[in-house]
NUROBA-949149 format. One record per residue (C-alpha): residue number from 0; residue in three letters; x, z, y negated. Coordinates in Angstrom, 1 decimal. Example, Ala and Ser with C-alpha at 12.3 -4.5 7.8 and 13.67 -1.06 7.14 Angstrom:
REM residues 2
  resi  resn      px      pz      py
     0   ala    12.3     7.8     4.5
     1   ser    13.7     7.1     1.1
***
This chain:
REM residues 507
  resi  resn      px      pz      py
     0   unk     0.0     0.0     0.0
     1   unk     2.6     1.3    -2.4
     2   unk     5.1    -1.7    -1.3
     3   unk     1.9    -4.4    -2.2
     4   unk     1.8    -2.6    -5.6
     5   unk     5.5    -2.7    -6.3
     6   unk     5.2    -6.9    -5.1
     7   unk     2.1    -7.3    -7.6
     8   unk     4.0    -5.4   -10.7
     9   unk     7.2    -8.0    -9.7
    10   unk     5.3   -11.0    -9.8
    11   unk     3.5   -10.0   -12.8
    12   unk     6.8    -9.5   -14.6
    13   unk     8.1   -12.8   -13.6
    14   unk     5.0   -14.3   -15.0
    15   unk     5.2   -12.5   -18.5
    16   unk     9.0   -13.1   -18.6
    17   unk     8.2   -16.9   -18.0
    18   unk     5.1   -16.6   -20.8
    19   unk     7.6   -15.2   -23.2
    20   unk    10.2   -17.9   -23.0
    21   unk     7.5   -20.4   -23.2
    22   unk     6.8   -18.9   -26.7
    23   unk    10.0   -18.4   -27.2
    24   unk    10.6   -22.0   -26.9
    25   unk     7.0   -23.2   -28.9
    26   unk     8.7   -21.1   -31.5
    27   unk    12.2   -22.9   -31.4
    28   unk     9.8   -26.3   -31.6
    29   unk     8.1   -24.5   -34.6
    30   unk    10.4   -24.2   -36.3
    31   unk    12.6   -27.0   -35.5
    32   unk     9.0   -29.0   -37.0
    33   unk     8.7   -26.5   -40.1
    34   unk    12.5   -27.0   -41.0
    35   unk    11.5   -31.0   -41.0
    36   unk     8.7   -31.0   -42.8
    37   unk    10.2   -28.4   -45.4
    38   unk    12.9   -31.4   -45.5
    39   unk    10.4   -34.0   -46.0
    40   unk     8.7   -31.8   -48.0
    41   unk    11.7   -31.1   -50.8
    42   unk    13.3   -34.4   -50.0
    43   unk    10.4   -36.5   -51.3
    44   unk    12.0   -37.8   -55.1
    45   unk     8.5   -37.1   -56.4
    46   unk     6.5   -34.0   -57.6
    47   unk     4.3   -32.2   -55.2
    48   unk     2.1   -29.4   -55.9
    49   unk    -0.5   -27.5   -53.4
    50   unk    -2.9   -26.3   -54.8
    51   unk    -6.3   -24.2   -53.5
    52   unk   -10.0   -24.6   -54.8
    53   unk    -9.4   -22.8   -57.8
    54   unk    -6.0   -24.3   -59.1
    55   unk    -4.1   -21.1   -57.7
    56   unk    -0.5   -23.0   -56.9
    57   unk    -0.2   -22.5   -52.8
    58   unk     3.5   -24.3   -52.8
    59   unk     5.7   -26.8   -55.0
    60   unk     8.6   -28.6   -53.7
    61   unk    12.0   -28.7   -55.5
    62   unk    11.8   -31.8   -57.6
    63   unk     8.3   -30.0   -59.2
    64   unk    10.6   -26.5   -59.7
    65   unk    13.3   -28.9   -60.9
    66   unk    11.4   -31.0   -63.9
    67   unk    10.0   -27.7   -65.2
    68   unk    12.7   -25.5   -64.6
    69   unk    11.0   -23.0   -63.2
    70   unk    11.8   -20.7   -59.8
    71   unk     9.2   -21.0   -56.6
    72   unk     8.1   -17.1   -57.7
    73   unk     7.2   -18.2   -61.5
    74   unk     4.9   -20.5   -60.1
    75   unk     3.5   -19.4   -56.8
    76   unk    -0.4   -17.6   -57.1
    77   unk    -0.3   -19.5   -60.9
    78   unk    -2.8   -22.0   -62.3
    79   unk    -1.3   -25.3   -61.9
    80   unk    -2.9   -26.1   -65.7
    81   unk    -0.8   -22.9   -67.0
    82   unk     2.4   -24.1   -65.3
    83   unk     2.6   -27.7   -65.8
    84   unk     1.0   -28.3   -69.0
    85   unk     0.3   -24.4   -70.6
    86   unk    -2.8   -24.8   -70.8
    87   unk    -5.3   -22.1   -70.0
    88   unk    -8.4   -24.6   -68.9
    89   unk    -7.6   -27.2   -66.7
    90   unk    -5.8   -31.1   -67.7
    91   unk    -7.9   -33.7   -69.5
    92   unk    -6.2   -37.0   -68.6
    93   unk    -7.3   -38.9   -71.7
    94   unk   -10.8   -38.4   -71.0
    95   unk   -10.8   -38.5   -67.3
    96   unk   -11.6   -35.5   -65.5
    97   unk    -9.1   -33.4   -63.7
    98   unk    -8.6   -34.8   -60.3
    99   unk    -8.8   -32.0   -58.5
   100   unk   -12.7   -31.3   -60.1
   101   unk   -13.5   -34.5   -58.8
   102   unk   -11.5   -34.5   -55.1
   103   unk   -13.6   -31.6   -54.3
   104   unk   -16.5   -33.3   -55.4
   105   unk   -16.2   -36.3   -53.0
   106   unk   -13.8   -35.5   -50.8
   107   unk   -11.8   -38.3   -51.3
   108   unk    -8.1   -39.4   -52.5
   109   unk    -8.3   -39.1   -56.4
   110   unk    -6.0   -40.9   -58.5
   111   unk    -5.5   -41.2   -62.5
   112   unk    -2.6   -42.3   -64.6
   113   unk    -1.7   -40.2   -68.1
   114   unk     0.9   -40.2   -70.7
   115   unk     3.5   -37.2   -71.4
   116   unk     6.4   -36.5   -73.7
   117   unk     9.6   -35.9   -71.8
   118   unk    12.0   -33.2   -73.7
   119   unk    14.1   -35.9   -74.7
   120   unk    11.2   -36.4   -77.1
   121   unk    10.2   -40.2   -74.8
   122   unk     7.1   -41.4   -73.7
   123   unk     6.6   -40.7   -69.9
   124   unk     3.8   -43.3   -67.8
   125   unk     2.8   -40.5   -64.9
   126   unk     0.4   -40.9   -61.8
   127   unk    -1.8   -38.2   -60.2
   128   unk    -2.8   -38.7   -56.9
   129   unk    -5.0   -35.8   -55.3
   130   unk    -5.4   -35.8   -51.3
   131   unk    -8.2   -33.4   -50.2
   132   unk    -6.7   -31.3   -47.3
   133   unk   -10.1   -30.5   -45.0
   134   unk   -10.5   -29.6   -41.6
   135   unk   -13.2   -31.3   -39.4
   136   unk   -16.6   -30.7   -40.9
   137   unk   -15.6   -28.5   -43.2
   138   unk   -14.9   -28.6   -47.0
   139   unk   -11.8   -29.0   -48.5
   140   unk   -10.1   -25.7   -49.3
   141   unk    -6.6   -27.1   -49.8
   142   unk    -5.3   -29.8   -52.1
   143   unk    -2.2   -32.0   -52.6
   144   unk    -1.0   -33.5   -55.6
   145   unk     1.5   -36.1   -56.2
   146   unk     2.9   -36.8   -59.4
   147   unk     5.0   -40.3   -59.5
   148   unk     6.7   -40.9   -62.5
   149   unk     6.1   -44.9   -63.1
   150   unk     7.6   -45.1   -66.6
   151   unk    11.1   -47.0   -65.6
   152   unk     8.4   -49.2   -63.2
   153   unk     6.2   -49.9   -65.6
   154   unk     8.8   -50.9   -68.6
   155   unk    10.6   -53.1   -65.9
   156   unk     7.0   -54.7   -65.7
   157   unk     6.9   -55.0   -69.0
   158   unk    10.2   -56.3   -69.7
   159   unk     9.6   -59.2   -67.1
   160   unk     6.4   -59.5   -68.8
   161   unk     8.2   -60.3   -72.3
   162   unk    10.6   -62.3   -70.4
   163   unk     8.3   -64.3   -69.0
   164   unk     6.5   -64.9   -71.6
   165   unk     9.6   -65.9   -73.7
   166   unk    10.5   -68.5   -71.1
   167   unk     7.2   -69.9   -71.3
   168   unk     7.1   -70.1   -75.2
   169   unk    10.9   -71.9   -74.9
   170   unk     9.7   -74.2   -72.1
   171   unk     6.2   -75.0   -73.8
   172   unk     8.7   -75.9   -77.3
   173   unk    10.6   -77.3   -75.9
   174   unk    11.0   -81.4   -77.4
   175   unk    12.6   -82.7   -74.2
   176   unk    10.6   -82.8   -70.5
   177   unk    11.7   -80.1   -68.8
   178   unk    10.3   -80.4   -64.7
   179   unk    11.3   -78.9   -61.3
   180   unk    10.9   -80.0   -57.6
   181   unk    11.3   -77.8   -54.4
   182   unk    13.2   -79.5   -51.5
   183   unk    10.4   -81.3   -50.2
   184   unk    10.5   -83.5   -53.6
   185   unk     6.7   -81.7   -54.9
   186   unk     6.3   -80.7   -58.5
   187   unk     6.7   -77.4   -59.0
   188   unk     6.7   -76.9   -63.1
   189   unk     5.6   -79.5   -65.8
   190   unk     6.3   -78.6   -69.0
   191   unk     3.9   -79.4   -72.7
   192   unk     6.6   -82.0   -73.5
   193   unk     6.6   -83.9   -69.7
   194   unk     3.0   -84.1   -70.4
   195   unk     3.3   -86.3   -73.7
   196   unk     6.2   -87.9   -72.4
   197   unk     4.6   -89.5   -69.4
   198   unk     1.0   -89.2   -70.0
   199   unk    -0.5   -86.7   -67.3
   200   unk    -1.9   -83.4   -67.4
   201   unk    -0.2   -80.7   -65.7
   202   unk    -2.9   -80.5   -63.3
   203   unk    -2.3   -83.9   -62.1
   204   unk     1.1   -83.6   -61.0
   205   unk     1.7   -80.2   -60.0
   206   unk     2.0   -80.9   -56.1
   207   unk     2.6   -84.4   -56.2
   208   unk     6.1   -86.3   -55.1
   209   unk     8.2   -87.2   -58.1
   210   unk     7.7   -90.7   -56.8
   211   unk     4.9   -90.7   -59.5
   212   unk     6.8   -90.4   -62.2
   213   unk    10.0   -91.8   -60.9
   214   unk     9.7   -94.1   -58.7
   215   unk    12.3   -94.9   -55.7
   216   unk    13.2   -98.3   -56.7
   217   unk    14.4   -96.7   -60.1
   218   unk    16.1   -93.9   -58.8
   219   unk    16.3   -92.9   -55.0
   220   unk    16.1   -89.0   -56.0
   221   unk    14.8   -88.8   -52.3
   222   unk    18.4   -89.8   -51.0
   223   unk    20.1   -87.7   -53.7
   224   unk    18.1   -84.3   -52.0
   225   unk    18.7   -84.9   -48.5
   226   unk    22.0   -85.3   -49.8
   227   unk    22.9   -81.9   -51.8
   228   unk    20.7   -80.0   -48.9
   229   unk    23.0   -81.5   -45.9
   230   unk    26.2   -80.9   -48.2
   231   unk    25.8   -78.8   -50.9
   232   unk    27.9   -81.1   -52.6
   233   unk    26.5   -81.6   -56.3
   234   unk    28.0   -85.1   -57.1
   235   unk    25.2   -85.9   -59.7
   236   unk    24.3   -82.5   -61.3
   237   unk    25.8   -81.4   -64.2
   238   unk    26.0   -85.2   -65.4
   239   unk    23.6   -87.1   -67.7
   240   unk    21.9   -90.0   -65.5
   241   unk    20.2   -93.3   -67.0
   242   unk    17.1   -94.3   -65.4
   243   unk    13.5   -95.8   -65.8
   244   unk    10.5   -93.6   -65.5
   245   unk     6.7   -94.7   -65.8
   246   unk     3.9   -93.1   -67.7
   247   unk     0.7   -92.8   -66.9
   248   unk    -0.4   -96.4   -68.9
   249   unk     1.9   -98.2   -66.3
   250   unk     4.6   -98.7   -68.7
   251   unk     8.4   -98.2   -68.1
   252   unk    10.9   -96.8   -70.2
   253   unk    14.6   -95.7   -70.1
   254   unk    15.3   -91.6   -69.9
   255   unk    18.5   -89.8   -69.6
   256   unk    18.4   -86.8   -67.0
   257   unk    20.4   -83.9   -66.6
   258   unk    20.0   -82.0   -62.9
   259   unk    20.7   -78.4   -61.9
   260   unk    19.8   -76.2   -58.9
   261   unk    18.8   -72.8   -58.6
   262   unk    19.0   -71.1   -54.8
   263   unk    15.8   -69.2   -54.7
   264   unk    14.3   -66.8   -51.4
   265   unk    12.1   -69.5   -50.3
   266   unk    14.8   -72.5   -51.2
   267   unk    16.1   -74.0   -53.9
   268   unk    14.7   -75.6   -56.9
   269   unk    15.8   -78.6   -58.7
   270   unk    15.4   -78.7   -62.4
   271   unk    15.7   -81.7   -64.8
   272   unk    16.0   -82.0   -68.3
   273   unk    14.4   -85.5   -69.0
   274   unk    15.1   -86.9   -73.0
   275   unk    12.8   -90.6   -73.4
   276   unk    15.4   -92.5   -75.0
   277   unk    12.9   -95.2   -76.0
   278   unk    13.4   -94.9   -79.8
   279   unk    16.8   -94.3   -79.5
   280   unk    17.6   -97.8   -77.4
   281   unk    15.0   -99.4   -79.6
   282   unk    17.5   -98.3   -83.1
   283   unk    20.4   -99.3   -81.1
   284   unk    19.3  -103.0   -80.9
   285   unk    17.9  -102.6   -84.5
   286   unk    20.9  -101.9   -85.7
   287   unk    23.2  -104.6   -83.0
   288   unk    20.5  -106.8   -84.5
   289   unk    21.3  -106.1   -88.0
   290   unk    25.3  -106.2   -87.6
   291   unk    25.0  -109.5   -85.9
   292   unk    22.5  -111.0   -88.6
   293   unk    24.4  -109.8   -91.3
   294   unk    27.7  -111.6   -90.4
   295   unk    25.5  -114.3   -89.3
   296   unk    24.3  -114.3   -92.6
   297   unk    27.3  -114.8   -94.6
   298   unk    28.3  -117.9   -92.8
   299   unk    25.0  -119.5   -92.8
   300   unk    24.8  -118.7   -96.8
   301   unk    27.9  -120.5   -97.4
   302   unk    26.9  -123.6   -94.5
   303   unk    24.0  -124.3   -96.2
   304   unk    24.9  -124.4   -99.5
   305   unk    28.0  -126.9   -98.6
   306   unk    25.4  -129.2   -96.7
   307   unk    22.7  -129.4   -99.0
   308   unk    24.4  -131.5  -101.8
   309   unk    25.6  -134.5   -99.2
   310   unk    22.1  -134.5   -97.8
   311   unk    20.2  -135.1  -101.2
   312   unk    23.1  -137.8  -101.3
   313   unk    22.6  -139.1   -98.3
   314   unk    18.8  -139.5   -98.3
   315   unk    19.1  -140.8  -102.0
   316   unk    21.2  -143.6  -100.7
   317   unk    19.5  -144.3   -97.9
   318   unk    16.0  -144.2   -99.4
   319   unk    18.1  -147.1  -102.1
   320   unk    19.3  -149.4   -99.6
   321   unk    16.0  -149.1   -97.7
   322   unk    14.2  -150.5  -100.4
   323   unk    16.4  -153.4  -100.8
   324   unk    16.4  -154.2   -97.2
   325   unk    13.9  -157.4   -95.6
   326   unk    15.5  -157.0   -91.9
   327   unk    12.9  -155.2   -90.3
   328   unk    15.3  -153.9   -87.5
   329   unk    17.4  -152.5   -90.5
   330   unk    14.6  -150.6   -92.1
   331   unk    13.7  -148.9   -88.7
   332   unk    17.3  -147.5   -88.3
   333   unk    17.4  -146.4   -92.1
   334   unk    13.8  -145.1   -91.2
   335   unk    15.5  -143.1   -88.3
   336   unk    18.4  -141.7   -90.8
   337   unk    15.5  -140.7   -93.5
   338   unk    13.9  -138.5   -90.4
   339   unk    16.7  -136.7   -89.2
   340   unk    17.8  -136.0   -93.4
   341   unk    13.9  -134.6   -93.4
   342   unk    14.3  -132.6   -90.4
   343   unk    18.0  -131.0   -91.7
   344   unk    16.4  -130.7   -95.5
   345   unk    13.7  -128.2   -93.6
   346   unk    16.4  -126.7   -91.4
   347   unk    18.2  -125.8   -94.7
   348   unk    15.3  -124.5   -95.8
   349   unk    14.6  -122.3   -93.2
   350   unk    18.3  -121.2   -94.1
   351   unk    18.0  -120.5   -96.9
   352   unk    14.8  -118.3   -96.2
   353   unk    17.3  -116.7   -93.4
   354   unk    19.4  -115.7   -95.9
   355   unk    17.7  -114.9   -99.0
   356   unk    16.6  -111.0   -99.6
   357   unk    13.2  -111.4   -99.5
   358   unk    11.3  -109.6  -102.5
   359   unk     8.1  -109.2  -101.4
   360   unk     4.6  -109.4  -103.6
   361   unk     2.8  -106.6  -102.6
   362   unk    -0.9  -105.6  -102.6
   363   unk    -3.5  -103.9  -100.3
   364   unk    -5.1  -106.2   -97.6
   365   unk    -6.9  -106.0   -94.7
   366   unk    -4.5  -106.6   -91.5
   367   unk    -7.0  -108.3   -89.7
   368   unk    -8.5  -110.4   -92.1
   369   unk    -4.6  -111.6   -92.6
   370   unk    -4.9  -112.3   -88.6
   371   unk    -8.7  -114.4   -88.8
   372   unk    -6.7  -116.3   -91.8
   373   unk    -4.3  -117.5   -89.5
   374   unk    -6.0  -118.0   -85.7
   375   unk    -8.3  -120.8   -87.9
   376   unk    -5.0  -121.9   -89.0
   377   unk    -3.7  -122.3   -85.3
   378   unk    -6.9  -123.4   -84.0
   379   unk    -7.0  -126.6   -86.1
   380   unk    -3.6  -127.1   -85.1
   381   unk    -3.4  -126.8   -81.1
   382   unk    -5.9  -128.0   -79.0
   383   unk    -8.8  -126.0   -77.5
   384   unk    -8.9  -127.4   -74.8
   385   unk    -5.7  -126.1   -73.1
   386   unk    -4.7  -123.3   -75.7
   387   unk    -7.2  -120.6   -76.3
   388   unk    -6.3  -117.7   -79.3
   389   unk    -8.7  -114.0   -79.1
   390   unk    -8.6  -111.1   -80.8
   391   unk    -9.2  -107.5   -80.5
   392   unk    -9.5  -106.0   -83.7
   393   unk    -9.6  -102.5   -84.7
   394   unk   -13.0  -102.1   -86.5
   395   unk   -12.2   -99.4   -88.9
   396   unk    -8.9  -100.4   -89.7
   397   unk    -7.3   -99.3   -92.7
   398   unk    -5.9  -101.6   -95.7
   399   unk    -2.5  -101.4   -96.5
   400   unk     0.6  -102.1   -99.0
   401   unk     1.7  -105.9   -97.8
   402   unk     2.4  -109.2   -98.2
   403   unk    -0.2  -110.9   -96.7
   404   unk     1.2  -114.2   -97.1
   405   unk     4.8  -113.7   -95.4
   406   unk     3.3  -111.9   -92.8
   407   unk     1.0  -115.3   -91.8
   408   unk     3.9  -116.4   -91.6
   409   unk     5.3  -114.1   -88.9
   410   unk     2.4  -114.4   -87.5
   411   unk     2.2  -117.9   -87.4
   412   unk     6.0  -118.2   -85.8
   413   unk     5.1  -115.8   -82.8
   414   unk     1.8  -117.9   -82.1
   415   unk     4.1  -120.9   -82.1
   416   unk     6.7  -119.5   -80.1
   417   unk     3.9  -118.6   -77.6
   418   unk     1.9  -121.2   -77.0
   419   unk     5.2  -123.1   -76.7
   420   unk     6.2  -121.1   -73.6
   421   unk     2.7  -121.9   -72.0
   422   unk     3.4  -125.6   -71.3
   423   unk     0.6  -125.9   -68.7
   424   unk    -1.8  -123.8   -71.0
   425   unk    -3.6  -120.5   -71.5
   426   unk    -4.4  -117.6   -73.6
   427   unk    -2.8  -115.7   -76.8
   428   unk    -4.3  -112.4   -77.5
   429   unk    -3.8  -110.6   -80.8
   430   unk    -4.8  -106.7   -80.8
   431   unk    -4.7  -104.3   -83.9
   432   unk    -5.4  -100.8   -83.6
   433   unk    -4.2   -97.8   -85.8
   434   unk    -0.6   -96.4   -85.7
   435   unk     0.4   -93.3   -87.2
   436   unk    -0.2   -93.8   -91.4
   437   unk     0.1   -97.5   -90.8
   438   unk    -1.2  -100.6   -88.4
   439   unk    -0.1  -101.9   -84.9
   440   unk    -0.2  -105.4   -84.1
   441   unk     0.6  -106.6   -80.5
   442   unk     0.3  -110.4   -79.9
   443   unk     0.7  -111.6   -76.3
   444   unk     0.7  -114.9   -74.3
   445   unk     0.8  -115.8   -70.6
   446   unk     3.7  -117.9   -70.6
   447   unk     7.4  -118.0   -68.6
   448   unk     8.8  -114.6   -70.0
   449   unk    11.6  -113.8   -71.4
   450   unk    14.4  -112.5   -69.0
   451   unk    16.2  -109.1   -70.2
   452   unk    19.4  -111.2   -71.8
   453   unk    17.5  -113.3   -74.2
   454   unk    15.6  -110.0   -75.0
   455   unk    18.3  -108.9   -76.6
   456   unk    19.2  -111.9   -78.7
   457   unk    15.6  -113.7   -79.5
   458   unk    16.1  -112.6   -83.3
   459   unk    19.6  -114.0   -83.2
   460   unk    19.3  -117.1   -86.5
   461   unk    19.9  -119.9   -84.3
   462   unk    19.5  -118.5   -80.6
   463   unk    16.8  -120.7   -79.1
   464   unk    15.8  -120.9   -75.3
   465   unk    13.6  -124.7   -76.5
   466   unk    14.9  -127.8   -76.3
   467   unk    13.1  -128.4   -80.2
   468   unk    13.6  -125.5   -82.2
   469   unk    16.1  -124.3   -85.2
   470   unk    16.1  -120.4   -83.9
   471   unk    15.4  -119.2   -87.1
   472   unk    11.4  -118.7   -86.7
   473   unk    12.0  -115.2   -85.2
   474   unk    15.2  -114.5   -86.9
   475   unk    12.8  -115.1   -90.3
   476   unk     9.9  -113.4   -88.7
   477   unk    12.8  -109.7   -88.0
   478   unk    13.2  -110.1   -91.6
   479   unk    10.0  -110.1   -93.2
   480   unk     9.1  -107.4   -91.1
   481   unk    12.2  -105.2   -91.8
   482   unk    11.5  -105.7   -95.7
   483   unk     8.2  -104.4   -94.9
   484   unk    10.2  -101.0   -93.4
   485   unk     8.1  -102.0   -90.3
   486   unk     9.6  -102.6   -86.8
   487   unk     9.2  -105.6   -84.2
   488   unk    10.2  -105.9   -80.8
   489   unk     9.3  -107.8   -77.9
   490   unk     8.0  -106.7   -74.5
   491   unk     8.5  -109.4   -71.4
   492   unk     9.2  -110.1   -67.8
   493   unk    10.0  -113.2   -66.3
   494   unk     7.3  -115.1   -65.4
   495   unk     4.7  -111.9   -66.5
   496   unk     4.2  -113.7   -70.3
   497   unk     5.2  -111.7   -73.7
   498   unk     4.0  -109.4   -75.8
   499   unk     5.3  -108.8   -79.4
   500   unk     4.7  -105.4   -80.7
   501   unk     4.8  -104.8   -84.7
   502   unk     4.3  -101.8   -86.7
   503   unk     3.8  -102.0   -90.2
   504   unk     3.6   -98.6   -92.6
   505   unk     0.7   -98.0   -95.1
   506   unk     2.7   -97.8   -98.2
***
């Protein structure tokens, strides 16, 4: 009996000696999980405050004591109001009701954002977030707050705000087009300037290949990316490229281009700098034009003024002898000679109208009344039949400070020159329309073209692509226009007829 009781008191001992290292070792776990979240607890960078029901302060962690200076005993059984802000009735956020009032109204995570003064005297951007601590059923007795302190954040924001919006301002100011392209060739950025440059909206080319605004056959920028991505090698950026873009309209015109890259997370970009040189190769010629007619000029002055004299000799004489002639064989030869003297007397002319300064009699007409004046003029000269002149006249458009007479005859020469170049027939269009503080006329045929060579020379005195012709028409034609301060240039393609563009100021 006695040995049964000693066996039951043994096993019972066992058992309470393995209860009590059990506990021993929940309380090793305990702790081990107490030291960790005391870790977490202090090592979080923000503030944390726990609070009950009543804003009695249950705990803080270091970086609370920390920004307030304070010891874990000044601030333990406190009102968190009295601590953080020394104020003996709870925070008013701007307006907005203390978080903790309203986390133990709905039981929810509360969070509001307010404004303090560091003691360095700056403006502080803070964050309140309030987590109701509740066990299952029950109503919150517990509370955590998190204070994150967002004001480095929020001026970084702000800075990238400004410096965004500074880029934008340059890039919208910007005079030149100013575009980018990802790797696959797509539009990525289309500045105000690309859009009056070429003639779309942003909208219609954000997303679309470049082919749209530079075609392959102008510039195989396709090649050039497959190129740099295969072998980083950047043989054309950081020089200034000469191509031909196209606008909207259809029409073609020289740019110069300057590339860079910019490796970015998702690839790189490639950004060009596009400057429409159009104006700038139009004042080139203008000015070739004008160096080669000026020493042009000087030579034909003095030609024409040496030739005149023996041909008022020469027709004088031969005029004489023709009149005491019978032989009728001898008349027609003298006949011939009094021709060709008429023919260089008019070429002479037209030389001297070459190189005269032309003073201009000035007074307001009406541009398209000018142009009627003349197609009746043209019309009783060429036939109908094969040669047909229309017009498209601006309705409303505006008188202005001319010579109406020397522009007939520019006029006049152009029409000539065009229905020349249509040898098997067809149609001359004139079109005015309103340029700037002034008038645009374009006059176009459907004949052979001019190739890009004689282009460059049709104003040339004496450059002539006709069997019959002096050259001087359009040479004259430059230099009624230029007295006018106006400009004229032609527009052609081989076989794809011509178009003469002029623009005349108001004044």
């Amino acid at each position: 009996m006695v040995t049964e009781r000693i066996k039951d008191l043994k096993q019972e001992i066992v058992r309470l000696k393995d209860s009590l290292a059990q506990g021993e070792q929940e309380i090793v776990k305990l702790k081990e999980s107490n030291l960790f979240l005391e870790t977490l607890f202090d090592g979080i960078s923000e503030e944390i405050l726990v609070i009950d029901q009543n804003f009695i302060i249950q705990d803080v962690n270091k970086v609370f004591l920390k920004r307030h200076g304070l010891k874990k005993e000044d601030v333990l059984g406190k009102k968190c109001h009295k601590i953080a802000y020394q104020s003996d009735v709870p925070c008013d956020f701007g307006g907005q009701i203390c978080p903790l009032e309203k986390a133990k109204k709905t039981g929810q995570r509360v969070e509001v954002t307010h404004y303090r003064e560091s003691k360095g005297g700056e403006l502080e951007e803070l964050i309140h977030i309030m987590y109701p601590l509740s066990p299952e059923g029950k109503a919150p007795t517990c509370f955590v707050e998190i204070t994150w302190d967002v004001t480095e954040y929020q001026n970084l924001i702000r800075k990238l705000k400004a410096s965004e919006k500074k880029f934008k301002a340059i890039l919208d100011t910007a005079t030149d087009a100013i575009l980018s392209i990802d790797e696959g060739q797509k539009i990525i950025l289309f500045n105000n300037a690309a859009q009056q440059i070429f003639g779309y909206s942003r909208g219609e080319v954000i997303g679309k290949d470049l082919n749209i605004l530079i075609p392959s056959q102008y510039g195989d920028h396709h090649r050039f990316v497959k190129r740099f991505l295969d072998t980083r090698t950047p043989k054309a950026i950081g020089r200034t490229l000469s191509l031909t873009a196209l606008r909207k309209n259809g029409e073609e015109f020289p740019i110069e281009l300057g590339l860079s890259h910019h490796q970015m997370k998702d690839g790189i970009t490639f950004t060009a700098i596009i400057r429409d040189v159009s104006m700038q190769k139009q004042l080139e010629r203008k000015v070739l034009q004008s160096e080669r007619l000026a020493a042009v000029g000087q030579t034909v002055a003095h030609v024409a003024h040496e030739i005149r004299n023996p041909l008022m000799i020469i027709g004088g004489f031969s005029n004489q002898i023709r009149e005491s002639l019978t032989d009728y064989k001898a008349r027609r030869k003298l006949d011939m000679i009094l021709d060709e003297v008429s023919r260089l007397e008019k070429l002479v002319a037209n030389i001297s109208d070459f190189t005269k300064e032309y003073k201009l009699v000035k007074r307001l007409a009406d541009i398209n009344s000018v142009i009627r004046d003349v197609l009746k003029i043209m019309g009783e000269i060429y036939s109908s039949e094969k040669h047909e002149l229309t017009a498209g006249l601006h309705p409303n458009l505006k008188e202005i400070n001319c010579d109406p007479d020397k522009l007939k005859q520019v006029f006049m020469n152009i029409i000539a020159n065009g229905i020349e170049a249509m040898e098997d027939g067809g149609t001359i269009t004139i079109n005015t329309q309103e340029w700037h503080n002034g008038v645009e006329i374009r006059i176009t045929d459907e004949g052979i073209g001019i190739s890009d060579e004689d282009l460059l020379r049709i104003f040339e005195p004496f450059y002539t692509t006709r069997e019959r012709g002096s050259g001087l028409g359009l040479s004259i034609s430059y230099k009624i226009v230029a007295a006018h301060k106006g400009d004229i240039w032609a527009v052609s393609m081989p076989g794809e007829g011509t178009t003469f563009v002029i623009r005349l100021p108001a004044g």
